[in-house]
C-alpha positions, 0 to 999 in steps of 0.5 A: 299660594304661600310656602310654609315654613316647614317646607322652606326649611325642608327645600333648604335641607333642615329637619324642621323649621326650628333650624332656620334660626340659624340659616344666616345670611350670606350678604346684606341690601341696603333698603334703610335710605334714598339716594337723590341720583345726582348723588349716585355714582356710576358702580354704587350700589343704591336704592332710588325712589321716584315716578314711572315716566315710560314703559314698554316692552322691546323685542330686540336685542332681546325680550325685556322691560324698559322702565323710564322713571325720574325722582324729581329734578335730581334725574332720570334713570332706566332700569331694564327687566330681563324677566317679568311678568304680566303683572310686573308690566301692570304695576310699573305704569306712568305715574306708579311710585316705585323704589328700585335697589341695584348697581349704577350702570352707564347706557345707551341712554344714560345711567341704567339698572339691569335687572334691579329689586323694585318694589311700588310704594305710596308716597308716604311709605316707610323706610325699614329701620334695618338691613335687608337680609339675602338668605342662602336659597334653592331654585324656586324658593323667594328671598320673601319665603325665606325671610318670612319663614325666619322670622316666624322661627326667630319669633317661636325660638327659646334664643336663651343662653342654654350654658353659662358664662365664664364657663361655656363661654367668654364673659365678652362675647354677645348672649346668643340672642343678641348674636343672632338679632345682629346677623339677622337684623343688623343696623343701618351703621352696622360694619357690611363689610365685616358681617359679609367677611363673618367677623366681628362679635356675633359671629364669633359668638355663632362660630364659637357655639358651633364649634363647642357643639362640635367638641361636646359631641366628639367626647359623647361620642368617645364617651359612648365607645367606653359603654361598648364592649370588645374582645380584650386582644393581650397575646399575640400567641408568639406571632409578633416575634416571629414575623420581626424576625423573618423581616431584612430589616428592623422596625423604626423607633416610630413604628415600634412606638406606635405599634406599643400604643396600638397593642394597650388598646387592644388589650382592653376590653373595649372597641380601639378607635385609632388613627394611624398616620404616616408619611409615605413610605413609613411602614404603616402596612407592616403595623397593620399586619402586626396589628392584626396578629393579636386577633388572629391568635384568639382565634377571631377574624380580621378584615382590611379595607382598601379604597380601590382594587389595585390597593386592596390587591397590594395589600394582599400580597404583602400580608399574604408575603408576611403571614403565610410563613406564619401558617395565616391565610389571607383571603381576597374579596372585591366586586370582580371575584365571580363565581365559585371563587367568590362563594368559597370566601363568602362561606368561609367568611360565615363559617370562620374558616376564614380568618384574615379577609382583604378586599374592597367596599365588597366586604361590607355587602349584605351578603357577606356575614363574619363569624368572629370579626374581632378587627377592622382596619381600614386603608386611606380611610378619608376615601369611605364614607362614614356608613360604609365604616359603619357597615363593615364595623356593626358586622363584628356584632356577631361575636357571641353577641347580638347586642348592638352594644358589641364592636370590633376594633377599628384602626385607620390608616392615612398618608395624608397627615391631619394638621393638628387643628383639623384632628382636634376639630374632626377627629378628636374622639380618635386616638392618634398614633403618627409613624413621624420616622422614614426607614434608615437608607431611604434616599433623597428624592429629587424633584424637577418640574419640566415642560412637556416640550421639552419631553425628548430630553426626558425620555434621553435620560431616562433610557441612560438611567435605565442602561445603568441599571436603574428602573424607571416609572413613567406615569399617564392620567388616562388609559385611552385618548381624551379628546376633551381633555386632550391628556396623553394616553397610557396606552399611546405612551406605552406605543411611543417609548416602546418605539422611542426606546428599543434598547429597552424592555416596557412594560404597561399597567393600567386599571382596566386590565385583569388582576392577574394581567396586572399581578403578572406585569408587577411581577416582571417589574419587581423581578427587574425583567422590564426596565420601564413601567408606564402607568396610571395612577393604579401605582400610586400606593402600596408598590415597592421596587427597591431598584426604581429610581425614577419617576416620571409624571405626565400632565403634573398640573393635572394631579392633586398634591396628596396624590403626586406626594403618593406617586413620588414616593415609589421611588426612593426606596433604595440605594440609588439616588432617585428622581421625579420628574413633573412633565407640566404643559405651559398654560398652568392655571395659578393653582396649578402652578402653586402646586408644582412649587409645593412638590418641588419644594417639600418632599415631608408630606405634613409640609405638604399637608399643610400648604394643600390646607391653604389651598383648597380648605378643611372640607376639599382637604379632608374630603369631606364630600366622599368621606361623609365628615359632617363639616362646619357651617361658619367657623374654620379650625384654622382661621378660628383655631382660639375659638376652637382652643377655648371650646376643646376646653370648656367641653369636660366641665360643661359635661361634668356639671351641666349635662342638661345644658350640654342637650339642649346646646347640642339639640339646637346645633345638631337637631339630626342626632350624632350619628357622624361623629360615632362614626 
């Protein structure tokens, strides 16, 4: 029975069947002409015609059809069926007349094709007058399903230009239907190569509507934040100043720069939407904390999101440390607070009592309901998904408001810096403020990339680092044995060095263990009672001991480079001078190699930032899979950063002066609504 279009375009994904106009294809076959095989070259990719001499069906090595055909006197070819039907053996009978498309391959008995596109034919058949489309597809979902289901689409859609050249877009550029018509249905002179790579004018003309769709989304979307009300946060009741004051040290020009820019938009009455970015060690936490000042003067509630335990735990106890002096509490809440404990902060939490919350994803929950919350902030935002900020966000909608019209402040917080073509893509209804400054006295970081084998000079010099005062870290990928991995455990580390290094007191941190267990071996490390902490990667964020001067990382091949830029940035954070040191095993992959060079080489994290772009691309880069980011289908903002350029552009007049324009353009690019980039 044939598949509807509707439920082709649902299997794909889609909303409906309108948006299968623009499932483009992935590649093209070349069904336009017949090549006589004398002229057929061994690796060509070509389609014959020609009569069915022999068939049959061979049991060994494996169950297949072998068809022998010959197209004359130009010579015989055989192409062999993996799998098949009993109506597929019905139809290539001696003296059928098929046409099959696929590679030239030498065989056992002479040129060959496996598994080839065939077709049976009468002799007079025409030839298609265009390249044959080969669609993105699902299990269970033909490539003749799919094609008939996009011309049904292309047949029934309005392909009219909704906004007008110049100024949607380039006078240059190919109409949208046109654009589609050559993607669709190229000629058989059409550059393959170039449709395949997605360059050439149609393309450009696709990428640049997608990424104008973008762009006009992204300002409705800070358009809609302008409608919502917030409470204008303008004093601090005198906290600020108390807080600078009670810190050994002063506020860098960047962080008393970016904590200026948070405070205007605080003061005003509608919600902040703000990315905070820095590099590590720059000092975001103190501004989150100072951010936090103004609501808790009014009164009103504030809430710090953190992706992991360990995180959220580091975060509490530097705001516990810097407000409690300030007669602020902080409250604690994640997934393993049980019991009593849990009950008291849910109900302060509803009744107000509470006005300072850290936790985890825990704080999102259904059962937790605020009184007053006037603030979020939330720690390595790429690592939530978009509902989850949504979760936490709508919970401010309780502020003497039942309106939904009604939203906290939001600040985001991230080490990972956003190259500039990247935030205007995806972030471009943030506001974005960048601590691009290190504390004074931050030490160097030197970083050596060292074999494993050579792990016994490691360990030799990190025992003469730690008899000289120093403190050293000494970071494991896994708690216990893998045996598919084959990674050296924490806990079988922690055995070795303890064993291997007597002189000295070693301490073991790790995920599993409780949070007290974990606040208590922490405790030693900072109080300089244990000389060598191994870990996992629990110590990435949020860990400062000054007199740590030395890290050392196991199966460095193994880490991402946001994550190794993290752990390196636990040293350096005082007088002496530091080191990492990346223990690598000798079979690296090429990416893995790339990597190491990456981090011996840049200790600036927006360097790094850049070369992982290159690396792994927008949507591993951004996390775009965990974050819920609605990703581009066919442009790239950095490959295409002049369409993205000309789009940021054209999107305020296009909203000025052809709003009706604007909807219909954004209802064929984005059918399922802007709820993401609201976001």
């Amino acid at each position: 029975m044939a598949v509807s279009a509707e439920e082709v375009a649902h299997k794909l994904g889609y909303a409906d069947s309108d948006a299968l106009i623009l499932h483009l294809p992935l590649r093209y076959e070349d069904e336009t002409r017949i090549t006589p095989l004398r002229e057929a070259r061994l690796g060509d990719t070509v389609q014959i015609e020609g009569l069915v001499e022999h068939s049959e069906i061979q049991n060994r090595p494996r169950r297949q059809l072998i068809v022998q055909m010959s197209d004359g006197d130009s010579g015989r070819l055989y192409f062999r069926l993996l799998h098949f039907y009993p109506s597929q053996v019905a139809l290539l009978k001696p003296g059928a007349r098929v046409r099959v498309l696929g590679e030239i391959r030498p065989g056992y008995f002479g040129a060959e094709m496996v598994h080839p596109k065939f077709r049976v034919v009468q002799e007079n058949t025409p030839l298609p007058e265009r390249l044959s489309p080969v669609y993105p597809s699902v299990a269970g979902l033909s490539q003749y399903a799919i094609r008939r289901a996009v011309e049904d689409a292309l047949a029934r859609a309005d392909l009219s230009d909704p906004l007008p050249a110049p100024l949607a877009f380039p006078e240059s550029f190919p109409g949208f239907a046109a654009a589609l018509h050559a993607l669709h249905h190229p000629p058989p002179d059409a550059d393959l190569a170039g449709l395949e790579a997605r360059e050439g004018p149609a393309w450009r003309r696709i990428k640049y509507d997608e990424l104008l769709a973008q762009q006009l989304s992204l300002r409705l979307a800070a358009r809609h934040r302008q409608t919502l009300c917030a409470p204008a946060l303008p004093e601090d009741g005198g906290l600020e100043d108390r807080l600078i004051a009670a810190l050994p040290f002063a506020l860098t020009e960047a962080q008393g720069r970016v904590l200026r820019e948070i405070r205007r938009d605080l003061a005003r009455p509608q919600p902040m939407n703000r990315m905070l970015q820095g590099d590590v060690g720059s000092g975001k936490t103190l501004i989150a904390a100072l951010t936090a000042l103004p609501a808790l003067a009014a009164g009103h509630q504030v809430a710090v999101m953190a992706p992991t335990e360990i995180l959220a735990e580091q975060l509490y106890l530097k705001f516990h440390e810097w407000l409690h002096p300030l007669d602020i509490d902080v409250a604690w809440l994640t997934a393993a607070l049980k019991g009593k404990a849990k009950k008291a902060t849910l109900h302060g939490l509803a009744d107000g009592s509470i006005r300072l919350a850290v936790g985890t994803h825990a704080l999102f929950q259904n059962e937790v309901a605020f009184h007053g919350l006037a603030l979020v902030i939330v720690d390595e935002q790429h690592r939530f998904g978009v509902a989850q900020r949504l979760a936490l966000r709508s919970k401010g909608a309780q502020i003497g408001h039942a309106s939904g019209d009604w939203q906290p402040h939001l600040l985001m917080m991230s080490a990972t810096p956003i190259p500039r073509s990247l935030a205007m893509s995806y972030f471009a209804d943030l506001d974005v403020s960048v601590i691009d400054e290190l504390p004074p006295g931050r030490t160097p970081i030197v970083t050596r990339t060292v074999s494993a084998q050579r792990r016994p000079e490691v360990v030799a010099r990190l025992r003469d680092y730690c008899l000289a005062g120093a403190q050293a870290y000494w970071v494991c990928p896994l708690v216990e044995e893998s045996e598919k991995l084959q990674l050296r455990a924490a806990e079988e580390s922690h055995a070795e060095l303890a064993l291997q290094l007597p002189e000295l007191k070693v301490g073991l941190i790790h995920g599993r263990m409780k949070a007290d267990e974990k606040a208590a071996v922490m405790g030693a490390f900072k109080a300089g009672e244990l000389h060598l902490l191994v870990a996992t990667t629990v110590i990435e964020v949020g860990v400062d001991v000054p007199n740590a001067a030395l890290m050392v990382i196991e199966h460095a091949e193994r880490y991402g480079l946001a994550q190794l830029h993290q752990l390196r940035g636990r040293v350096g954070r005082g007088a002496r001078v530091s080191a990492c040191v990346l223990l690598y095993e000798n079979a690296l992959s090429d990416t893995a190699r790339q990597r190491l060079k990456i981090i011996h080489d840049h200790n600036d994290g927006f360097a790094i930032a850049r070369a992982d772009l290159a690396l792994r691309g927008p949507g591993e880069f951004l996390g775009a899979r965990q974050s819920g980011l609605q990703m581009l289908r066919f442009a790239d903002p950095l490959a295409d950063a002049d369409l993205l350029e000309g789009a940021r552009a054209a999107a305020p007049g296009l909203l000025e002066r052809h709003p009706e324009g604007v909807e219909r353009h954004l209802a064929r690019w984005l059918p399922r609504g802007l709820d993401l980039f609201r976001a």
